[in-house]
C-alpha positions in Angstrom: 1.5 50.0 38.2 2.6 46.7 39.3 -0.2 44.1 38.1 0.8 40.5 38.6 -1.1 37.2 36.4 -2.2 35.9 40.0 -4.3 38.8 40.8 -5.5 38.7 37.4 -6.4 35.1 37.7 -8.1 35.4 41.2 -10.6 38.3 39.3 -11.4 36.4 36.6 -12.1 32.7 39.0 -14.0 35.2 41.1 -15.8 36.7 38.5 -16.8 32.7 37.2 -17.9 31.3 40.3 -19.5 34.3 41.4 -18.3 33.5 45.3 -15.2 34.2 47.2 -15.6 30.9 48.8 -15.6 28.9 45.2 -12.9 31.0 43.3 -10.6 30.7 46.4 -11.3 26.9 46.0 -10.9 26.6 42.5 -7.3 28.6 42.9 -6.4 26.4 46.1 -6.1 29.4 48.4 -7.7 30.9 51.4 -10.5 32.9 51.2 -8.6 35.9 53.0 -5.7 35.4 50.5 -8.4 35.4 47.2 -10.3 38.8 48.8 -6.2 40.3 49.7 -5.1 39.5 46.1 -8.4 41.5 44.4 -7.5 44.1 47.2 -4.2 44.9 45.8 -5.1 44.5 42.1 -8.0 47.7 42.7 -5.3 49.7 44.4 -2.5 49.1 41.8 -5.0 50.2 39.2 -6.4 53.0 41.3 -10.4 52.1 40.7 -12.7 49.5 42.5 -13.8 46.6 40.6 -15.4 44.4 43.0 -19.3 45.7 44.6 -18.6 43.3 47.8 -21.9 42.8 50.1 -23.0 40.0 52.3 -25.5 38.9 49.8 -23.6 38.5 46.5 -20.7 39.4 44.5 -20.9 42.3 41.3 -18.9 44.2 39.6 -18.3 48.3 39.7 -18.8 49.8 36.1 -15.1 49.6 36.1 -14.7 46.2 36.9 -17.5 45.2 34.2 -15.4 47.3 31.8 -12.2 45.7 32.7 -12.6 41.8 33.0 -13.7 41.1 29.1 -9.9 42.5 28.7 -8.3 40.8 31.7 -10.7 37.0 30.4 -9.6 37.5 26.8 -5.5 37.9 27.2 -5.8 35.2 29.9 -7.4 33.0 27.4 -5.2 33.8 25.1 -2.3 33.3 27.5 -3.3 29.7 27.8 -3.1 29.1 24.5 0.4 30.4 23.9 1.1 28.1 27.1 -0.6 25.4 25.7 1.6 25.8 22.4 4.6 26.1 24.3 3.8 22.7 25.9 2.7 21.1 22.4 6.3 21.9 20.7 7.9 20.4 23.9 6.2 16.9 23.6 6.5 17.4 19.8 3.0 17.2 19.0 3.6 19.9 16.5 6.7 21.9 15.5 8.8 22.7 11.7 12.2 21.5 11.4 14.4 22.5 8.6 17.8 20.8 7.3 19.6 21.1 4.4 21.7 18.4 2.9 23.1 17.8 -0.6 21.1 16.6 -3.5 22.0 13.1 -3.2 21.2 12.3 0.5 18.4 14.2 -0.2 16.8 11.4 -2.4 18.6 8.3 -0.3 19.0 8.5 3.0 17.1 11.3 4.5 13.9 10.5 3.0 13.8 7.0 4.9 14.7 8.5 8.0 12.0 11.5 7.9 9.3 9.0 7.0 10.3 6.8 9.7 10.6 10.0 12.5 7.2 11.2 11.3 5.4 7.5 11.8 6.7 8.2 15.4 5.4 12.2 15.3 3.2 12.9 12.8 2.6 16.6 13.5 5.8 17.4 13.1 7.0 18.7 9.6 10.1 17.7 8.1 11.3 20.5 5.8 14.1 19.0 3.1 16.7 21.7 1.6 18.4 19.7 -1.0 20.8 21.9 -2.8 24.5 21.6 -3.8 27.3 20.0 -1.6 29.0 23.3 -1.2 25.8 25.0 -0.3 24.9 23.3 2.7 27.3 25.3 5.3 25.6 28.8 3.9 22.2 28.0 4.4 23.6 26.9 7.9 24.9 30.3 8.7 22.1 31.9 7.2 19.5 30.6 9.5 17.8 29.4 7.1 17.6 26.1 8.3 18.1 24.3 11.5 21.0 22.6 10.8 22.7 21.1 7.5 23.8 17.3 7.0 26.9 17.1 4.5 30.4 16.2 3.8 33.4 17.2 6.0 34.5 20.4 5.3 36.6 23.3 7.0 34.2 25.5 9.3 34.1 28.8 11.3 33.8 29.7 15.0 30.1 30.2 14.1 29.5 26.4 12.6 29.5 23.7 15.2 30.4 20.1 13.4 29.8 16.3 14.9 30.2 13.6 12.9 27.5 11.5 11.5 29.3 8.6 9.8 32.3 8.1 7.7 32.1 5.5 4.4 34.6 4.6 1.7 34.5 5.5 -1.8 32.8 2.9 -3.8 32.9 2.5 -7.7 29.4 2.6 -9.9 29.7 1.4 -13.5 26.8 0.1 -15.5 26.7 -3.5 -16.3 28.6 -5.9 -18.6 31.5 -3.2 -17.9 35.3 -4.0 -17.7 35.5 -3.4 -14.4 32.9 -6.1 -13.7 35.4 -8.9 -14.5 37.6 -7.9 -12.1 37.8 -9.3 -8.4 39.0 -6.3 -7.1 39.3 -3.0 -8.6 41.4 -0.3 -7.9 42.2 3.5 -8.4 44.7 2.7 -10.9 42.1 0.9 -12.8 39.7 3.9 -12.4 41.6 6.2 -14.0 42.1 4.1 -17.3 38.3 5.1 -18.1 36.4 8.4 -18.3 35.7 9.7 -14.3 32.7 11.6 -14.1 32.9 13.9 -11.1 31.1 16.6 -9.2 32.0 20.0 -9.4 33.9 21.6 -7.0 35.7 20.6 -4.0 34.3 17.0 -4.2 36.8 16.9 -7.3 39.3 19.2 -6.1 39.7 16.9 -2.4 39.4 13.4 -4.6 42.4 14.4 -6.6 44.0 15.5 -4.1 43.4 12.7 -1.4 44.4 10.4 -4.8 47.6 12.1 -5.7 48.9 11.9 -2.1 48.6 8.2 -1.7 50.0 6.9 -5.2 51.7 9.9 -6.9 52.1 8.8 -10.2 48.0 8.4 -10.4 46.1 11.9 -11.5 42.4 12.0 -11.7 40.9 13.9 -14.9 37.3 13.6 -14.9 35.9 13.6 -18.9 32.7 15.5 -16.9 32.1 17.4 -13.8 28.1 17.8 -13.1 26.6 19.6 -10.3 24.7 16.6 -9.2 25.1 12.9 -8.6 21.8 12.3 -10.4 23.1 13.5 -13.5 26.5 11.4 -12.9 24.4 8.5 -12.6 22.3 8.7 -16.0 25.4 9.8 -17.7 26.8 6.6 -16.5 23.7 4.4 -17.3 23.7 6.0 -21.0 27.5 4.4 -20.9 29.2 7.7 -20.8 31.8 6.8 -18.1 31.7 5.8 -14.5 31.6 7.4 -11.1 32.4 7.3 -7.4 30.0 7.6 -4.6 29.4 6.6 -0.9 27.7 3.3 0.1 24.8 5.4 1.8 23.2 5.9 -2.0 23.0 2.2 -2.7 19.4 2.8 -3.2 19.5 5.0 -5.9 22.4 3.1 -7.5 20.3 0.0 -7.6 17.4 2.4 -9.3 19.6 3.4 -12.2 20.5 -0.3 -12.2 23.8 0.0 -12.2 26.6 -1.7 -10.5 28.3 -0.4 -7.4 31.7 -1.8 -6.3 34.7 -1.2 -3.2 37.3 0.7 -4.2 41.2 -0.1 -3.4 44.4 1.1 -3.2 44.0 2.9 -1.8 40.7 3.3 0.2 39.6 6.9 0.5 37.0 7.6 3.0 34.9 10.6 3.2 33.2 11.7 7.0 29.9 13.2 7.1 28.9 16.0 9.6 25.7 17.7 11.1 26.4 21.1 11.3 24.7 23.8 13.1 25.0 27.9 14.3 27.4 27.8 17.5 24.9 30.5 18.6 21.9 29.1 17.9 20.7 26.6 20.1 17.7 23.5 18.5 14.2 23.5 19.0 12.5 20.5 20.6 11.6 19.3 17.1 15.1 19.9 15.7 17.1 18.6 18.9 14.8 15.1 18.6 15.1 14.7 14.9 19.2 15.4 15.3 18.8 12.6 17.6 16.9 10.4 15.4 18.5 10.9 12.5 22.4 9.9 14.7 20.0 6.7 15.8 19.0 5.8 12.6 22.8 6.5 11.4 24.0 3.6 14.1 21.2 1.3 13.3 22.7 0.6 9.9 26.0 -0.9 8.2 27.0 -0.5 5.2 28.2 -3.7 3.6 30.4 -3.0 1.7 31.4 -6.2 0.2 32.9 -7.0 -3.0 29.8 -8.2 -4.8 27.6 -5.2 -3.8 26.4 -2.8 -0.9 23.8 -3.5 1.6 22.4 -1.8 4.8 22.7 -4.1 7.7 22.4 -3.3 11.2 25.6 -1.9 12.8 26.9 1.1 14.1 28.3 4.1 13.1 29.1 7.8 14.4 26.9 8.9 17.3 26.8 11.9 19.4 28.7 11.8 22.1 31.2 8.9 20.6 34.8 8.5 20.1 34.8 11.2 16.2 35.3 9.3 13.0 38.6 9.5 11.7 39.3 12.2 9.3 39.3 11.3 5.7 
């Protein structure tokens, strides 16, 4: 049985209009192609559906049988179609990213209010988890794609660079360091580090150790998140290092947040995504928007503080960051 949607079409216009001369109108065809189209739609189904006469069109008991069926998935057809068309001009849609606790409460926020003022039926779904976490939830599916440090991926993860930033120094204030005019690693090191667990630590030390060798970083804590870095360090429990993106939330804890020299490490943030899996419409734009948003700001990171100026970083498309 080899039923096509514009047979279907031409019995349901027909049935409508209640004329061959209207529903051929209403589909822009011939009359001769309308009444040839019903014709092969009864013999592929093997039954009569149309009583034809010269004064008026009617149904068989077939045909009154069948087009309830034949109206109903059409209708519902057009909705699906309609759907389709409504994810594609992102009138509605779901995207999902992951990204680590602390650009989770920065960054991010700002730039999904700012995408949904621009498409407001289109949901924004934040994962903010743990650093490490972000490439798993990646390969999982169960996001779109993750935002988060550089860090070594499979043939399954695709990576592009989103922006690369320095380490910067946060200490609360009326703190040694603030009498300095510029401070270094090697002054760092003199007071208790409070790091991150796991390969934020294990990469800092590292990166550390291979620019001034006789300089070791032991954190006095290591805490899962940069929230609970930050209150140790406003309740004067040591200092920390984090990226000029989270100036915000620095300035919220009222602390102070300083460059850091000698030597100046830098850290490059990626989007990551499945190799396999290609974006929706509502992913692929907010991707864009959030690389756009990325290049619309500079981080300032002058000696006296950090502020978001207009600038440009990492973009799709552009020469990559360098590697930190």
């Amino acid at each position: 049985m080899n039923v096509t949607l514009r047979q279907l079409r031409a019995l349901v216009a027909l049935v409508r209009t209640g004329s061959f001369t209207q529903a051929a109108a209403s589909l822009h065809l011939t009359q001769s192609a309308l009444s040839g189209q019903i014709k092969e739609l009864e013999l592929a189904l093997g039954v009569r559906l149309v009583e034809r006469s010269t004064r008026r069109m009617g149904l068989t008991e077939a045909g009154r049988g069948f087009y309830p069926l034949v109206d109903k998935i059409l209708q519902d057809l057009e909705g699906v179609l309609h759907g389709i068309d409504d994810l594609k001009a992102l009138k509605k849609g779901v995207v999902r990213v992951a990204a680590p606790q602390l650009m989770a409460c920065t960054l991010l926020p700002e730039v999904i209010a700012a995408f949904r003022q621009e498409h407001p039926q289109v949901q924004v779904r934040l994962a903010d988890c743990a650093v490490d976490s972000v490439l798993a939830r990646v390969a999982s599916g169960e996001v779109d794609f993750g935002v988060g440090p550089e860090r070594p991926t499979g043939s399954d993860i695709t990576a592009q660079p989103l922006f690369e930033l320095p380490f910067m120094i946060v200490f609360p204030p009326g703190h040694t360091l603030e009498r300095l005019a510029s401070i270094g690693w090697s002054d760092v090191v003199t007071h208790p580090f409070i790091a991150l667990q796991g390969q934020f630590t294990e990469l800092l030390a590292h990166d550390l150790h291979g620019a001034l060798r006789d300089l070791t970083l032991r954190p006095s804590h290591e805490v899962a998140f940069m929230t609970t870095a930050l209150s140790l360090v406003r309740a004067g429990q040591g200092i920390t290092a984090c990226l000029p993106y989270a100036a915000s939330l620095v300035g919220l804890y009222q602390l102070q947040m300083r460059p850091l020299h000698e030597p100046e490490l830098r850290r490059t943030f990626q989007v990551y995504q499945r190799a396999s899996a290609s974006l929706a419409p509502a992913a692929a734009s907010f991707a864009q928007f959030l690389y756009a948003q990325v290049a619309s700001r500079s981080w300032d990171t002058a000696a006296n503080g950090v502020t978001s100026t207009p600038g440009r970083q990492c973009a799709p498309a552009a020469t990559p960051c360098r590697r930190s």
